[in-house]
N, C-alpha and C positions, 0 to 999 in steps of 0.2 A: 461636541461630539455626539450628546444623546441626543439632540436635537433634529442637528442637518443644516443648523441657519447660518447663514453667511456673516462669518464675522470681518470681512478683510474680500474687499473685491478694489484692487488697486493696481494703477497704470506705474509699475516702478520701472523709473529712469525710462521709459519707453520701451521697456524689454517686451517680450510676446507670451509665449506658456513657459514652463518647464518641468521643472520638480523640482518638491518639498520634503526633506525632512524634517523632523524633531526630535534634540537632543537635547538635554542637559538646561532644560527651559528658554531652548532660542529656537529658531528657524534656520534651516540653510537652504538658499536656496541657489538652481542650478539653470541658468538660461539656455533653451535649446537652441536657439539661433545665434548668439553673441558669445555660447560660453562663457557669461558672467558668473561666479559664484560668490553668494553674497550670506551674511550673517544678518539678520534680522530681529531684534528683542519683539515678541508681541506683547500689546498693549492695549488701550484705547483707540490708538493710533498706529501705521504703522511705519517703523521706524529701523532702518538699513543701517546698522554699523560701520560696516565694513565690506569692500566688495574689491573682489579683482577680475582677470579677464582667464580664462585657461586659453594657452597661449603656444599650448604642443598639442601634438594628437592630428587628425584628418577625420574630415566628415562630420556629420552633425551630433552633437551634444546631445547624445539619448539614453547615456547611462544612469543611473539610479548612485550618486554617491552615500557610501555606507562607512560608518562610526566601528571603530574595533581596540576596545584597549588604548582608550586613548588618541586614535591614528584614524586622522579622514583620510578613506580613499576615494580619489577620482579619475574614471576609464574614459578617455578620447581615443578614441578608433583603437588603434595597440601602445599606446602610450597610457601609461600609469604612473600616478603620482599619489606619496602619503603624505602628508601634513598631520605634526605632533600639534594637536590641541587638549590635551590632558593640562591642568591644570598643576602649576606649580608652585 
């Protein structure tokens, strides 16, 4: 972060750009073209947990998902969706 250097320049699963959070010491990440959203641990390497496809919604995957209380949210066109990821 104080730097600017590239730690992570990687072609995952063929996806294209999208957006990156960081929460709770992972990645999430959100494909604009595929609507994959994927969990990510960074490391040395970089290594995808887990991923799925968001699978409602219309139009392109250009929202910003945001962490609240426990609760990811994520917006496809007027379709919204939370996922409880608080730890149990």
């Amino acid at each position: 972060w104080d730097t600017g250097e590239t730690v992570y320049s990687e072609n995952w699963e063929g996806r294209g750009k999208g957006v990156t959070i960081f929460a709770d010491g992972k990645m999430i990440l959100y494909d604009e073209r595929s609507g994959t959203l994927a969990l990510a641990k960074p490391g040395d390497t970089f290594d995808v947990v887990s991923s799925f496809q968001i699978d409602y919604g219309t139009a392109e995957h250009w929202s910003h998902p945001v962490i609240s209380d426990g609760v990811l949210y994520v917006r496809h066109g007027q379709a919204l969706a939370a996922y409880d990821i608080a730890k149990k």
